[in-house]
C-alpha positions in Angstrom: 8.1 40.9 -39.3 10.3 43.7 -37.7 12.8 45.3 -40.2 15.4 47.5 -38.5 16.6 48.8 -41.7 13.3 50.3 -42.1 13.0 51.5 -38.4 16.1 53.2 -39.0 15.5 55.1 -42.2 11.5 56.3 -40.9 11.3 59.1 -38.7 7.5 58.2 -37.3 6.5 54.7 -36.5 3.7 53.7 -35.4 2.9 50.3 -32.6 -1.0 48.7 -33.9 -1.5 47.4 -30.4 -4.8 45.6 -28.8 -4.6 43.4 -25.2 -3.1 40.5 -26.1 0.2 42.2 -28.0 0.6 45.4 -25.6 3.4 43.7 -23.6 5.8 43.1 -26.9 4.3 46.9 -28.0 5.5 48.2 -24.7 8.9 46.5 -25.1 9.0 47.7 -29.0 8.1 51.3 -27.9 10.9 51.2 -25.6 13.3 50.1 -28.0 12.6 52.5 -31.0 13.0 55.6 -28.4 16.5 54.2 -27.9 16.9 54.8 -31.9 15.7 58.7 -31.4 12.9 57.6 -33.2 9.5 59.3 -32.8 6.9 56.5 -32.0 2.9 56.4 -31.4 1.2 52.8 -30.0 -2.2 52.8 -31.3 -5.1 50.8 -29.9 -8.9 50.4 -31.3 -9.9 49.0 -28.2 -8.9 50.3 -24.5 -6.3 47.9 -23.1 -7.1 46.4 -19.8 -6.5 48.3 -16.4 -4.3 46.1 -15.2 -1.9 46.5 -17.7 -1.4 49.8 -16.7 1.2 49.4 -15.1 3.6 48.7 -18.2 5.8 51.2 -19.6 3.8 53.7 -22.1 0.5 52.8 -20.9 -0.2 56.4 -20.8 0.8 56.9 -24.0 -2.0 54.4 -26.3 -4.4 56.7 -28.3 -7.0 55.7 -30.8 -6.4 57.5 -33.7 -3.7 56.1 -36.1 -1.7 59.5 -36.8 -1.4 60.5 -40.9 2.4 61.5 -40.0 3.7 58.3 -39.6 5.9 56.4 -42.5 6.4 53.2 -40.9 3.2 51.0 -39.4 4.1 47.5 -37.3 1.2 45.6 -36.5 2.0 44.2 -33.3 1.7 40.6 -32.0 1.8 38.4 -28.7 4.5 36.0 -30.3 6.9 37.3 -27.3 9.6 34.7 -28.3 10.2 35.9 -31.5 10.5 39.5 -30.0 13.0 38.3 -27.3 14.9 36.4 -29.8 14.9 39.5 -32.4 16.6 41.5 -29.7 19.2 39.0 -28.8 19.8 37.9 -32.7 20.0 42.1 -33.4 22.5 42.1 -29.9 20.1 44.7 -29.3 20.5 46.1 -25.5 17.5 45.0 -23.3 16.9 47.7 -20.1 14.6 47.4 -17.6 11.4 48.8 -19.0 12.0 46.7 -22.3 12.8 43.4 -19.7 9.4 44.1 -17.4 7.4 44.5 -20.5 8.5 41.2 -22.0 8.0 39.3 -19.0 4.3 40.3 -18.7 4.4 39.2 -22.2 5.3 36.3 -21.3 2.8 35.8 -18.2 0.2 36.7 -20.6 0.5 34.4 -23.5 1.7 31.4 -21.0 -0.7 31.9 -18.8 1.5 32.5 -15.9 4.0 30.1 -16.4 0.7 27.1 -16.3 0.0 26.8 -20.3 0.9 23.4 -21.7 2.9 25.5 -24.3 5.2 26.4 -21.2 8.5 24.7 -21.5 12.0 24.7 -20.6 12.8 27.5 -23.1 10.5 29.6 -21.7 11.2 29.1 -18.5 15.0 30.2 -19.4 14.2 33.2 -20.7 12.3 34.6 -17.8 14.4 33.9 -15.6 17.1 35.9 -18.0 14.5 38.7 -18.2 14.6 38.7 -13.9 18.7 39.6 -14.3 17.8 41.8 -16.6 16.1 43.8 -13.9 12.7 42.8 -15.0 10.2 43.9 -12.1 8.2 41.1 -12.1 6.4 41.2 -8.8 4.6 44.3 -10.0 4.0 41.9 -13.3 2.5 39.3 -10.8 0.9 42.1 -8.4 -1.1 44.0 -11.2 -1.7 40.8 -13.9 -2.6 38.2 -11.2 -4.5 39.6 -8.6 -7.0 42.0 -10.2 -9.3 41.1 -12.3 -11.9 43.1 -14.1 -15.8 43.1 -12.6 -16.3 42.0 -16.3 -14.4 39.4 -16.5 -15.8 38.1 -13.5 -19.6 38.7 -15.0 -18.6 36.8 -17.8 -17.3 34.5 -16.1 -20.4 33.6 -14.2 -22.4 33.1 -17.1 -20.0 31.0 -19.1 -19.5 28.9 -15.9 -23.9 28.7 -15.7 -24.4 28.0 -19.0 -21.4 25.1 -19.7 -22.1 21.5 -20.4 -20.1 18.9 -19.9 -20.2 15.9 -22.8 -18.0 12.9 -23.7 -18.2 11.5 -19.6 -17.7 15.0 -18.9 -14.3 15.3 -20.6 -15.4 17.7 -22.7 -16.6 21.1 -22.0 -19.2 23.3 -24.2 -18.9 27.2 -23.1 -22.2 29.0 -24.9 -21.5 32.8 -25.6 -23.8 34.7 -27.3 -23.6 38.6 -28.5 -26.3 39.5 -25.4 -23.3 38.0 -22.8 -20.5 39.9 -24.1 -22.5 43.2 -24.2 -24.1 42.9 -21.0 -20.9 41.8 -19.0 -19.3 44.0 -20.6 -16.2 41.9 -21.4 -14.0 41.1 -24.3 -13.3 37.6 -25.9 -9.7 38.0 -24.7 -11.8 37.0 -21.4 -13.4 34.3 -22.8 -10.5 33.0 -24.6 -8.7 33.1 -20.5 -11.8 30.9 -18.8 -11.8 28.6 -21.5 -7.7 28.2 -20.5 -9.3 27.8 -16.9 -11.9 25.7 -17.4 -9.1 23.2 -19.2 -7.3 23.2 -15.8 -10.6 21.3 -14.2 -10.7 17.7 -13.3 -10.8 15.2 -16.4 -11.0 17.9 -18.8 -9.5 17.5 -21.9 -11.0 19.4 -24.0 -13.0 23.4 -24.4 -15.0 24.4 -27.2 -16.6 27.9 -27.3 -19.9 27.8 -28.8 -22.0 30.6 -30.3 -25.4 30.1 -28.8 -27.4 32.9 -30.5 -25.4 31.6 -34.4 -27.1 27.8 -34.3 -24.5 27.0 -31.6 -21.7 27.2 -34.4 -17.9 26.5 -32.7 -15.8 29.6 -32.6 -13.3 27.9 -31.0 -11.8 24.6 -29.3 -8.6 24.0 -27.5 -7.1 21.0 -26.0 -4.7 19.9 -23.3 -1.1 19.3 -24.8 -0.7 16.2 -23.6 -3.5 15.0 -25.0 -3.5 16.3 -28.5 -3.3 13.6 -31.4 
């Protein structure tokens, strides 16, 4: 929960930031320099390349600095952020708008998640007046993905079964895959989102192949759901 009461009174705040959140920790960054705050966005793992195109990219460290007096653990919940700053009539500029359309790219999969509605849809287009650059969102998000991803990718892809008259689809992942691709589950998490896209699937379930195939996770198309 953002308090601005607190942002106010703290004169060092520190953004906790990984992949999926740096979009909204962009837009935060941004907002807390406009309150001549002094602000540090801390990651504990490196956020992807294409990313870097975002406001304050440059600026993630590791280390969590012991001068701060105000810590926000940061989220991908982009709505809520959006919302905050309208319900706080809280000025959004350009490098706070781009930010929070990339937000929104990333957690609705480029305007294709079932989650994706009307409201949504709204607000990007309000973030676009707001002089959003979102071709360089779609440029840099969209069209280069990382040799990781796409070794990941190929294994997952190799490796999936297809059960129920192939409406459901078993992804096997096992420690071995993500440390020889290279990738992060943030990756695995995206080709399950693909995979749900394919022809009479209606259903993904991740599945830890080196933990007695134990299900780390399973996700559904919307429409289906019960």
């Amino acid at each position: 929960m953002i308090n601005l009461n607190k942002i106010d009174s703290s004169r060092h705040i520190v953004l906790l930031s990984d992949e999926e959140s740096f979009p909204n920790a962009s837009a935060l960054y941004s907002f807390i320099l406009t309150r001549h705050k002094k602000v540090s966005l801390v990651a504990k793992k490196p956020i992807s390349k294409n990313l870097a195109f975002l406001p304050w990219f440059d600026k993630v460290r590791r280390d969590k600095p012991t001068s701060a007096d105000l810590s926000i653990e940061t989220d991908n919940d982009v709505l809520f952020l959006l919302h905050y700053f309208k319900n706080e009539e809280i000025k959004i500029n350009k490098k706070m708008a781009t930010a929070l359309y990339a937000g929104i790219l990333k957690r609705y999969d480029f305007f294709t998640s079932y989650e994706c509605d009307d409201i949504v849809l709204s607000l990007a287009s309000e973030l676009i007046v707001l002089n959003a650059e979102y071709k360089e969102c779609l440029k840099y998000m969209k069209n280069q993905e990382s040799l990781s991803s796409f070794r990941l990718k190929a294994l997952l892809y190799k490796n999936m079964l297809l059960v129920e008259n192939a409406s459901v689809a078993h992804l096997y992942l096992s420690d071995y895959d993500l440390k020889t691709s290279g990738a992060q589950m943030d990756e695995v998490y995206k080709t399950m989102n693909e995979v749900l896209t394919l022809a009479h699937i209606k259903e993904v379930k991740l599945i830890k192949s080196d933990e007695e195939n134990r299900t780390l996770k399973s996700i559904k198309e919307k429409y289906f759901e019960k």
